[in-house]
Short mmCIF file of the C-alpha atoms (twelve columns), coordinates in Angstrom:
data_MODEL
# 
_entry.id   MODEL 
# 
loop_
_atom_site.group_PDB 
_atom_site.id 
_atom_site.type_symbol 
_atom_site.label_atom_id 
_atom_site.label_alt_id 
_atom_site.label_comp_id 
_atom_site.label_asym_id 
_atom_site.label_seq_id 
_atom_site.Cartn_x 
_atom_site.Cartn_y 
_atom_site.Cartn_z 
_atom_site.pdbx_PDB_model_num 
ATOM 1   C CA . UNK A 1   0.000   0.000  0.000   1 
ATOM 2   C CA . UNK A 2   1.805   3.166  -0.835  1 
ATOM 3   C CA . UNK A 3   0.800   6.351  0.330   1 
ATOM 4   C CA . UNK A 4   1.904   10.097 -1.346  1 
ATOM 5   C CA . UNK A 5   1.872   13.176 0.825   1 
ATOM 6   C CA . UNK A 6   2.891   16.363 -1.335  1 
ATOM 7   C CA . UNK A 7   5.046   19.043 0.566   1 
ATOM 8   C CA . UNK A 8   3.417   22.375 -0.424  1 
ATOM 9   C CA . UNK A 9   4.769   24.909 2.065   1 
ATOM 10  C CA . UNK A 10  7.722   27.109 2.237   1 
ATOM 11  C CA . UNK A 11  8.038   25.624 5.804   1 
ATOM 12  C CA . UNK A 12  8.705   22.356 4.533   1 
ATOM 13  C CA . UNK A 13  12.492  21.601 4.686   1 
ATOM 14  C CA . UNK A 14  14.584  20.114 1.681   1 
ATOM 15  C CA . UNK A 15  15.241  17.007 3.908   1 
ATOM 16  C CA . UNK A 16  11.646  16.399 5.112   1 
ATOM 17  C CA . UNK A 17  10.900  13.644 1.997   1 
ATOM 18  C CA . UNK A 18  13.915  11.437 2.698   1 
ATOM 19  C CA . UNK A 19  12.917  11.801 6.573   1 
ATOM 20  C CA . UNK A 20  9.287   10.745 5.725   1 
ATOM 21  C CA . UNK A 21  10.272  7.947  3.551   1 
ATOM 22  C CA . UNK A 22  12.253  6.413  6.594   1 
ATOM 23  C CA . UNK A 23  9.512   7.022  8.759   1 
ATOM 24  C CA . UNK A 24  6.637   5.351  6.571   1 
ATOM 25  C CA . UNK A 25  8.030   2.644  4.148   1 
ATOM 26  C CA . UNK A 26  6.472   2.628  0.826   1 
ATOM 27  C CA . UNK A 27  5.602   6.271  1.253   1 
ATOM 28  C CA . UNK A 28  6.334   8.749  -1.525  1 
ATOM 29  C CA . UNK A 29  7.012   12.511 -0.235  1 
ATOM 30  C CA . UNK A 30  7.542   15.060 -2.556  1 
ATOM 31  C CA . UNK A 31  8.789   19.095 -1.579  1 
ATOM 32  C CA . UNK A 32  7.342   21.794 -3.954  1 
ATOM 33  C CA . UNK A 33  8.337   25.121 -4.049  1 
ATOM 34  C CA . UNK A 34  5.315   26.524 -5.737  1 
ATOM 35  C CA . UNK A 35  1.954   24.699 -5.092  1 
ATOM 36  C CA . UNK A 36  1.237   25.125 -8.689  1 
ATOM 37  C CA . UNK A 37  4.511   22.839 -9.594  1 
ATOM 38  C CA . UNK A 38  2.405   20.351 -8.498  1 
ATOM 39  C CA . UNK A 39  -0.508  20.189 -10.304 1 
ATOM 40  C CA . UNK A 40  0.283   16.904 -11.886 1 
ATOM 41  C CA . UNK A 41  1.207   14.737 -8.596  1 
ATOM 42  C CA . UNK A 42  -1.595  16.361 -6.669  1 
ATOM 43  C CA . UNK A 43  -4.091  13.574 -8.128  1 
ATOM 44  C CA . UNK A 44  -2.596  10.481 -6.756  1 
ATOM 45  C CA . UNK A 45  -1.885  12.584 -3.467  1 
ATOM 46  C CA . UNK A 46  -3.503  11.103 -0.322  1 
ATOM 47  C CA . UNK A 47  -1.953  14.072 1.738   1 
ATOM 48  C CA . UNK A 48  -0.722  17.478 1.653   1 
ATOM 49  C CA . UNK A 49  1.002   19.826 4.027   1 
ATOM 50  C CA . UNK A 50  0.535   23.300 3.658   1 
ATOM 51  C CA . UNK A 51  -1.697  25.332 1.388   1 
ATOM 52  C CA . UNK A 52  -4.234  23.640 -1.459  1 
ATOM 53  C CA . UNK A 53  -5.316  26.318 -3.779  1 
ATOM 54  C CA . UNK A 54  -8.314  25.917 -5.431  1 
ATOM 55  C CA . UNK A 55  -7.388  25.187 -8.795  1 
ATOM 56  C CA . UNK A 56  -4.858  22.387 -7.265  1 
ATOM 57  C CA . UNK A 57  -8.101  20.856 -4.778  1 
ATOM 58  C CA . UNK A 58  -9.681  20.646 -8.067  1 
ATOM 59  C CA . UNK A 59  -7.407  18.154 -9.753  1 
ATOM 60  C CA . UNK A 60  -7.119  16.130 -6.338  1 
ATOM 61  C CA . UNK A 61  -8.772  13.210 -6.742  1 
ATOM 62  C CA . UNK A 62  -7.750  10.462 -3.881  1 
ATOM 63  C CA . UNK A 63  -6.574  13.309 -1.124  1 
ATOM 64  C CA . UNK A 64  -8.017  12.589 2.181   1 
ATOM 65  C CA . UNK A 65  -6.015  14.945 4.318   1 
ATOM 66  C CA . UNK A 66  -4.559  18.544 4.446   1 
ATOM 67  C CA . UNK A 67  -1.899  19.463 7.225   1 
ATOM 68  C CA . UNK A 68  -1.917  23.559 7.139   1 
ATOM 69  C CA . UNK A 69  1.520   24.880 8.420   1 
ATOM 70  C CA . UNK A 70  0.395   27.127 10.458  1 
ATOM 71  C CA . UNK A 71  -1.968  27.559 13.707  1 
ATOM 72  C CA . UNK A 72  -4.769  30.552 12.912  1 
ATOM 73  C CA . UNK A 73  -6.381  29.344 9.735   1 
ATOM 74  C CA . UNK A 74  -7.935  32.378 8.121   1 
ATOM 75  C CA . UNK A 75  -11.309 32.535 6.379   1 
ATOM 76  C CA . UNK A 76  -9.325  32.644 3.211   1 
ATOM 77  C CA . UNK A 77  -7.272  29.121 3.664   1 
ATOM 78  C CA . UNK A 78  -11.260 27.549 3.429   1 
ATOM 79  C CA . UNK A 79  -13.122 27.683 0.187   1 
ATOM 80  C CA . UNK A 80  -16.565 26.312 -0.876  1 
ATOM 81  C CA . UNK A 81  -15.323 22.632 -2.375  1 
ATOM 82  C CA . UNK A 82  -12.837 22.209 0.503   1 
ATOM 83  C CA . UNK A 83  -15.251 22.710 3.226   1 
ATOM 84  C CA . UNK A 84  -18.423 20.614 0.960   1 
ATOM 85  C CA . UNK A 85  -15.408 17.829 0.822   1 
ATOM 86  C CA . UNK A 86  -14.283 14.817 3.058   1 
ATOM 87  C CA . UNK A 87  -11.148 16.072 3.285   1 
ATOM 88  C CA . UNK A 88  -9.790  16.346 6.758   1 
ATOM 89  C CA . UNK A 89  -8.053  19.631 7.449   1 
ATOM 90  C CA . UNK A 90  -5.705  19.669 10.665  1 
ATOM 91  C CA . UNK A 91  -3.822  22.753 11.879  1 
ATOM 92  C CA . UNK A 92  -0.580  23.249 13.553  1 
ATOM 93  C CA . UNK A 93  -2.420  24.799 16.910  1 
ATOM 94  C CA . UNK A 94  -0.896  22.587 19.579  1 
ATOM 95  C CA . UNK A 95  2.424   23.008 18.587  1 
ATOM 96  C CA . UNK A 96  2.491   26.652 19.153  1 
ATOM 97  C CA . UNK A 97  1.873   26.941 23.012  1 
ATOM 98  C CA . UNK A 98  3.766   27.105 26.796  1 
ATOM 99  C CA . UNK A 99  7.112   27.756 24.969  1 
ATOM 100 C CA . UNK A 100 5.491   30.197 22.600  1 
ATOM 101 C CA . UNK A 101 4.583   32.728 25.153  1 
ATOM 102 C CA . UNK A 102 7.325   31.933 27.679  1 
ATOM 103 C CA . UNK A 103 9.544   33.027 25.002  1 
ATOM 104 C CA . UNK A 104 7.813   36.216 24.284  1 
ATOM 105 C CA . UNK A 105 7.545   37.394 28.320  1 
ATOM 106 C CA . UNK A 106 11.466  36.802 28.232  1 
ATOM 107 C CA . UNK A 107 12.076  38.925 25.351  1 
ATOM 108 C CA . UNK A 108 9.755   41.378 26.763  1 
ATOM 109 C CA . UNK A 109 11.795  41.109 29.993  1 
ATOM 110 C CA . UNK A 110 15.030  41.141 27.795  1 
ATOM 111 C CA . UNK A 111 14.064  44.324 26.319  1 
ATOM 112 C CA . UNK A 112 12.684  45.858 29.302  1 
ATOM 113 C CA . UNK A 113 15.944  45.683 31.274  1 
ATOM 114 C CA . UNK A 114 17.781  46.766 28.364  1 
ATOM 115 C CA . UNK A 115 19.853  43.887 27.551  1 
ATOM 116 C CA . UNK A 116 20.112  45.164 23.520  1 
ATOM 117 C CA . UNK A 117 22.850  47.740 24.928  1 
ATOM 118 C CA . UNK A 118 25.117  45.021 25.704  1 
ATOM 119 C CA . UNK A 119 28.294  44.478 23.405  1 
ATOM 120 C CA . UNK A 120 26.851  40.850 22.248  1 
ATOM 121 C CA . UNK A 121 23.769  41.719 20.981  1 
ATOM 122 C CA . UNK A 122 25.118  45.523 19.602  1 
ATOM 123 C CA . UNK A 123 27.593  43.945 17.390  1 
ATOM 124 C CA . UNK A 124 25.857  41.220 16.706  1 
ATOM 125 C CA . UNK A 125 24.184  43.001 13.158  1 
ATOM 126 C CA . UNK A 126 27.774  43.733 12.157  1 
ATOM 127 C CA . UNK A 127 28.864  39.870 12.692  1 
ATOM 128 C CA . UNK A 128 31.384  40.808 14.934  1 
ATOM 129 C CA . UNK A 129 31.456  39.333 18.405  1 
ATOM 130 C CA . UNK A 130 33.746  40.284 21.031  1 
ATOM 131 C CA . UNK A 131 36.328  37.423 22.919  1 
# 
């Protein structure tokens, strides 16, 4: 049984096929840098991460899942044949959570006690860093 999942978002890494196809044997994982570069391969697709554009959901003809790369889906990722469809659409939500914010209060706190006027982080933008 082979399954295809189609790599469709400029968060997808260049080693993320090889990675999936050691993961899932039998699987075939293909990276695309523009969605529309894969407008042939999205009909035997069974899965796709990132963003199906209409025109591609059109030709899709066996896909059964879409993994969005990002948490807030907008009004705009969902359009009328996508949401009339089977297709199960998943979000990236619970990855961005404790750690998220933790990391935002300390750069608040960072910035607050005015850590950017150290000689690290000034001469940092110049690439130079001080022994």
């Amino acid at each position: 049984m082979s399954f295809t999942i189609l790599l469709l978002s400029a968060e997808a890494e260049a080693s993320w096929p090889e990675k999936i196809r050691q993961a899932v044997p039998g699987a075939v994982a293909k990276i695309y840098g523009d969605p529309k570069d894969a407008a042939a391969d999205i009909e035997a697709a069974d899965a796709v991460f990132g963003t199906v554009p209409p025109e591609l959901f059109a030709r899709a003809k066996r896909l059964r899942w879409i993994c969005a790369s990002r948490g807030g889906l907008g009004g705009a990722y969902f359009y009328d044949a996508l949401v009339n469809s089977d297709v199960v659409v998943t979000g990236m939500q619970g990855s961005y959570n404790d750690h998220l914010s933790a990391h935002a209060v300390a750069f608040l706190l960072a910035f607050a006690r005015r850590f950017d006027h150290y000689t690290p982080l000034r001469s940092e933008p110049e690439n130079r860093w001080a022994r």
